[in-house]
DRENDO-1510 file (C-alpha; in Angstrom, 1 decimal, always signed):
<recs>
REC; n; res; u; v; w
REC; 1; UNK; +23.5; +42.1; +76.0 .
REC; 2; UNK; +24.1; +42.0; +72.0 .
REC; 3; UNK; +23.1; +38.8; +70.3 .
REC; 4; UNK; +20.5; +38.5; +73.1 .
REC; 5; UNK; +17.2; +36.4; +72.3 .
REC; 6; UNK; +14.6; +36.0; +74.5 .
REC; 7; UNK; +13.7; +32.3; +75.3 .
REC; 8; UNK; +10.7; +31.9; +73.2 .
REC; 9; UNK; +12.4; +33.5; +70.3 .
REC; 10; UNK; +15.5; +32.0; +70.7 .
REC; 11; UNK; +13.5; +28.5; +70.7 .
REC; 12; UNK; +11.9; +29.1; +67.7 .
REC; 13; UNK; +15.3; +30.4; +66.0 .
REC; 14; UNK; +16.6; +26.9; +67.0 .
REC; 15; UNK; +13.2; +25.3; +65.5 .
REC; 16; UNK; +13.7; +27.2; +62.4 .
REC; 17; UNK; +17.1; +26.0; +61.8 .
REC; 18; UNK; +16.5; +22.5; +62.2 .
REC; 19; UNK; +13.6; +22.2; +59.8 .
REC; 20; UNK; +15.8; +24.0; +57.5 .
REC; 21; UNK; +18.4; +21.5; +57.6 .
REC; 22; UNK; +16.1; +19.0; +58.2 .
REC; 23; UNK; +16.7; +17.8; +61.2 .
REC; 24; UNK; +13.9; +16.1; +63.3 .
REC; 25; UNK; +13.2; +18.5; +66.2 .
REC; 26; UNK; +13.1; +16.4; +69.6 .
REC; 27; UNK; +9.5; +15.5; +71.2 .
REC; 28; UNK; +8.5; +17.4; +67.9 .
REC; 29; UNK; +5.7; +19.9; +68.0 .
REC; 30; UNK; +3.7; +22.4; +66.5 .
REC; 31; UNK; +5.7; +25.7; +66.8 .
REC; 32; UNK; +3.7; +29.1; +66.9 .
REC; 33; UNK; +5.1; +31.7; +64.8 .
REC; 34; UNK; +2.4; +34.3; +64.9 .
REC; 35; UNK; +4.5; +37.6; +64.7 .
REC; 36; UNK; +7.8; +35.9; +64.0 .
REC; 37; UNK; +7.0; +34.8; +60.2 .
REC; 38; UNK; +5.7; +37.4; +57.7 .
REC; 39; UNK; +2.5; +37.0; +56.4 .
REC; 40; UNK; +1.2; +35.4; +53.6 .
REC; 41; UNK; +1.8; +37.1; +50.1 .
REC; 42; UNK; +3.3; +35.9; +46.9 .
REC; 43; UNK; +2.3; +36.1; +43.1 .
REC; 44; UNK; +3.0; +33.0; +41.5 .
REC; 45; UNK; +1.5; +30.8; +38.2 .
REC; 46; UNK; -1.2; +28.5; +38.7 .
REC; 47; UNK; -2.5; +25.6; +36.2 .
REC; 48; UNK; -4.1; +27.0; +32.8 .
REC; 49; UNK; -1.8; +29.9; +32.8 .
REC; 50; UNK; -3.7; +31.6; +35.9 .
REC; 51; UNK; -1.7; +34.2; +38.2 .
REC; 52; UNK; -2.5; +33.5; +41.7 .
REC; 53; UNK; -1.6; +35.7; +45.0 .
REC; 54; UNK; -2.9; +35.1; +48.2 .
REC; 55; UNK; -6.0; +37.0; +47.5 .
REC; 56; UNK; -7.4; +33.6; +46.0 .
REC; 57; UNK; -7.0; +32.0; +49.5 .
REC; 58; UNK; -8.8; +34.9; +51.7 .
REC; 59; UNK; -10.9; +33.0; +54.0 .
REC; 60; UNK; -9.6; +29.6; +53.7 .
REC; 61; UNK; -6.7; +28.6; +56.3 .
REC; 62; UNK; -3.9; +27.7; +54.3 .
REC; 63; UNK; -1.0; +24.8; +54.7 .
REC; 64; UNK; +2.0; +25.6; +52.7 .
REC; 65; UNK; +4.8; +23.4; +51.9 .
REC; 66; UNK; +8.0; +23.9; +50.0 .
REC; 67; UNK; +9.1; +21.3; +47.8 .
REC; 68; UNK; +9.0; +19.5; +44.2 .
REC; 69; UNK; +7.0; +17.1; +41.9 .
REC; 70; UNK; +9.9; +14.5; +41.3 .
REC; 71; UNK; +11.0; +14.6; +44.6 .
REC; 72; UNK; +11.1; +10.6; +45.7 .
REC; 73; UNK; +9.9; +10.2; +49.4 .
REC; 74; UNK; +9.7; +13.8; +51.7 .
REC; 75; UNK; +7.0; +15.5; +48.9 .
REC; 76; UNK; +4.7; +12.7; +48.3 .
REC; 77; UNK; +4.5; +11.6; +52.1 .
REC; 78; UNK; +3.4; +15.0; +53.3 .
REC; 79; UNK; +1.2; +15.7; +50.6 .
REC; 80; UNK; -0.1; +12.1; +51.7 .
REC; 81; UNK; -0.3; +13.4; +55.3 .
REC; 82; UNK; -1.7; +16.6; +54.8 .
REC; 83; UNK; -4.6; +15.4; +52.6 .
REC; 84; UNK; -5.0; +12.7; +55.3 .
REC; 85; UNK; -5.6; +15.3; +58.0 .
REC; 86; UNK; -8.3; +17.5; +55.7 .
REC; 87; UNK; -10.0; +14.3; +55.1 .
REC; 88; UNK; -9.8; +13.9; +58.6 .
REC; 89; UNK; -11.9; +17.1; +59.0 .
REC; 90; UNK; -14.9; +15.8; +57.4 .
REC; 91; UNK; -17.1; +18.9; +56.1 .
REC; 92; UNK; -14.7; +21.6; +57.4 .
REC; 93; UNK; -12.3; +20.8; +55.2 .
REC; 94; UNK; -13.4; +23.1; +52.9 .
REC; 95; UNK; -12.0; +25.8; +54.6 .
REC; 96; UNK; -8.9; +24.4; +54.5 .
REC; 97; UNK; -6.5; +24.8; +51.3 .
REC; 98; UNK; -3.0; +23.2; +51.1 .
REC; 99; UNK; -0.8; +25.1; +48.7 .
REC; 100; UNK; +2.4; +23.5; +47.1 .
REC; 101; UNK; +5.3; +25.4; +46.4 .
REC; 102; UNK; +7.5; +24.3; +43.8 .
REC; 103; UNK; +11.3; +24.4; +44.5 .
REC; 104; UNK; +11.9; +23.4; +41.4 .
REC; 105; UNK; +10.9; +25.6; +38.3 .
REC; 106; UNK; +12.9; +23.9; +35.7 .
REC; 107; UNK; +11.0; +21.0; +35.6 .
REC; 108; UNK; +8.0; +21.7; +37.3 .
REC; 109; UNK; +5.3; +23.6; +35.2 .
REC; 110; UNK; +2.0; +24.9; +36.6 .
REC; 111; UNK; -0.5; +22.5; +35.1 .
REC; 112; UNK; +2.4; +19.4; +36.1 .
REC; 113; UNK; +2.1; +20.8; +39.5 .
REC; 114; UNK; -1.6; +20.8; +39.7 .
REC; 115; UNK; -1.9; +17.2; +38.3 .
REC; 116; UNK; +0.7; +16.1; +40.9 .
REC; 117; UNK; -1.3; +17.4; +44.2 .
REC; 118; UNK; -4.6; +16.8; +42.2 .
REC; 119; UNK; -3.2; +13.1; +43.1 .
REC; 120; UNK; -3.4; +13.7; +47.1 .
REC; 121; UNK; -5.9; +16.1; +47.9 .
REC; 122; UNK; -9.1; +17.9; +45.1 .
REC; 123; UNK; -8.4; +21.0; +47.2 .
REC; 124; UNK; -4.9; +21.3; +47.0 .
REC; 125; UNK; -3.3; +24.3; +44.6 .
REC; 126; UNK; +0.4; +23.6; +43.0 .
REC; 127; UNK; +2.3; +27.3; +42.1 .
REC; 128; UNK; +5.3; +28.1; +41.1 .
REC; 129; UNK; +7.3; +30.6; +39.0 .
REC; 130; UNK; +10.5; +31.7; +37.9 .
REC; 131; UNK; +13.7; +31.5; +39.1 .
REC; 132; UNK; +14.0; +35.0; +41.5 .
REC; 133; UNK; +10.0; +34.5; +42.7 .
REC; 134; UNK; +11.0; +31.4; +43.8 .
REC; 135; UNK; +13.9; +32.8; +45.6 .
REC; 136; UNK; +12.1; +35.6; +47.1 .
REC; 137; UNK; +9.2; +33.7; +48.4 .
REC; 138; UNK; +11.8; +30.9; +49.9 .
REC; 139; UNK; +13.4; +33.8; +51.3 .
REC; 140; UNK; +10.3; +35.7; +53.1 .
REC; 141; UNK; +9.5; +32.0; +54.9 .
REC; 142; UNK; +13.1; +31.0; +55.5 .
REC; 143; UNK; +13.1; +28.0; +53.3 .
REC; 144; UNK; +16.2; +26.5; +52.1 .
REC; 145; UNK; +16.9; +24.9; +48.7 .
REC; 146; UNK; +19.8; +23.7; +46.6 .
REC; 147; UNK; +19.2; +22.4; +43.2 .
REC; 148; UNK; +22.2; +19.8; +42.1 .
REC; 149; UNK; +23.5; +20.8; +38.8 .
REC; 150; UNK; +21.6; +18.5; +36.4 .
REC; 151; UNK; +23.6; +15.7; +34.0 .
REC; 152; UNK; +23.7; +17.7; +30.4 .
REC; 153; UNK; +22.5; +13.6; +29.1 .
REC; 154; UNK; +20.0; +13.1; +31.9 .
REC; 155; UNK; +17.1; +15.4; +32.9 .
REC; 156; UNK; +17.1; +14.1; +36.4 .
REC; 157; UNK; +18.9; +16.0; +39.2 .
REC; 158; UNK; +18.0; +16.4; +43.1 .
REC; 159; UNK; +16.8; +19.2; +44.6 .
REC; 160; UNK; +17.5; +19.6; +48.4 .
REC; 161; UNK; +15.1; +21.6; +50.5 .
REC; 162; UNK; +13.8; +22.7; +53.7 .
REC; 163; UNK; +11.3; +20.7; +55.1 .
REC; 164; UNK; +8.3; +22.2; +57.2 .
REC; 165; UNK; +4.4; +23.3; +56.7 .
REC; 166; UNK; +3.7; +26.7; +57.4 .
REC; 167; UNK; -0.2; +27.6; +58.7 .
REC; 168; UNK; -1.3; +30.3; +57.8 .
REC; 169; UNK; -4.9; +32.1; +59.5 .
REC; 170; UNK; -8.4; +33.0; +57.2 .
REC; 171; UNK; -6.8; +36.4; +56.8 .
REC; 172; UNK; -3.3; +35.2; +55.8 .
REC; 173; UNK; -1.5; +35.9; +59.3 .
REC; 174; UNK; +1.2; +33.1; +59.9 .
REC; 175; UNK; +0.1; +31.1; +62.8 .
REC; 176; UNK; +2.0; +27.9; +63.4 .
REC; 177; UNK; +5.2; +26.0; +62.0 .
REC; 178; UNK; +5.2; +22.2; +61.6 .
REC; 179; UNK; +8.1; +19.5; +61.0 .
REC; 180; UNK; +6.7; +17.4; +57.9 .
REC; 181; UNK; +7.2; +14.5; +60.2 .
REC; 182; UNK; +4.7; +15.8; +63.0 .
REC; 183; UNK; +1.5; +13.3; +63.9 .
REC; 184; UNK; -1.6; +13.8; +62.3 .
REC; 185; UNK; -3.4; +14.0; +65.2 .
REC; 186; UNK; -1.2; +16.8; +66.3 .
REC; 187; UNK; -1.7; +18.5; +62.9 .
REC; 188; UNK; -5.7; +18.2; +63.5 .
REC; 189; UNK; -5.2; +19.5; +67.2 .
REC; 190; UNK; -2.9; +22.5; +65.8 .
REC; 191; UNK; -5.6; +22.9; +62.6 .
REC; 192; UNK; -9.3; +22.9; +64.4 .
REC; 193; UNK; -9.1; +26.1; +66.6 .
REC; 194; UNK; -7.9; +28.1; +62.9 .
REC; 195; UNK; -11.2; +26.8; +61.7 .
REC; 196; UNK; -14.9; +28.3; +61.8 .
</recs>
């Protein structure tokens, strides 16, 4: 039958759609996505005018999130929630990295970036780049964005995006798919078997 999806695909379709719009996902969970998400790869700027791919983060399990510095209530409270579960981790959180994307290129330069998740977690790495990286990253995981067309007086503007943290294995395979909204203990229960 065409347009066919198996169940667990067609679940995680559903998933995927939600988090891009948003939407809280019933009885929320941790979604596995190992084989249905690309794996990790990107080139993008780093503080101090570094170029980083995901060679830097061979080794390390890695939680990605989408989003952008000024952003008034989704970025900050994951950022707070993810460094709250490495913490959580005690020692092995050094094999954990947490890696912010920047939606936002405009406003949002490397070493701004790095200050900003400097503020949550010592580990954490902020990246971005121009306009069609961006894009093409977003694109590979699925992540949705809209940037509101600034005020010509006023360098403030919204940025809509996606909202979901993307694990990532020690050798860069994607594993799992979280809303930013999921419990930290179920964060820590989806995290510890990734880890050495």
């Amino acid at each position: 039958m065409t347009g066919y999806l198996p169940g667990r695909l067609r679940r995680l379709a559903v998933t995927l759609a939600l988090l891009l719009l948003g939407v809280g996902v019933a009885h929320a969970a941790v979604h596995p996505v190992r084989g249905f998400l690309p794996d990790l790869k990107f080139s993008l700027q780093g503080a101090n005018g570094t170029t980083i791919t995901q060679q830097a983060f061979e080794g390390k399990v890695v939680l990605m999130f989408f989003g952008y510095a000024s952003c008034p209530d989704i970025c900050p409270t994951t950022m707070a929630q993810l460094a709250q579960v490495t913490a959580a981790l005690g020692p092995q959180a050094d094999q954990v990295r947490i890696v912010f994307v920047s939606v936002d290129p405009h406003r949002d330069t490397p070493d701004i970036l790095q200050a900003y998740v400097d503020l949550f977690d010592p580990h954490a790495i902020g990246l971005t780049g121009n306009e069609r990286e961006i894009a093409d990253l977003a694109r590979r995981y699925r992540v949705a964005y809209q940037i509101e067309r600034p005020d010509p007086d006023s360098a403030s503007y919204e940025v809509a995006h996606s909202r979901g943290i993307y694990a990532f294995n020690q050798v860069g395979q994607a594993v799992w798919l979280a809303s930013d909204s999921e419990a930290q203990e179920d964060l820590l229960a989806a995290l510890r078997p990734l880890l050495k």
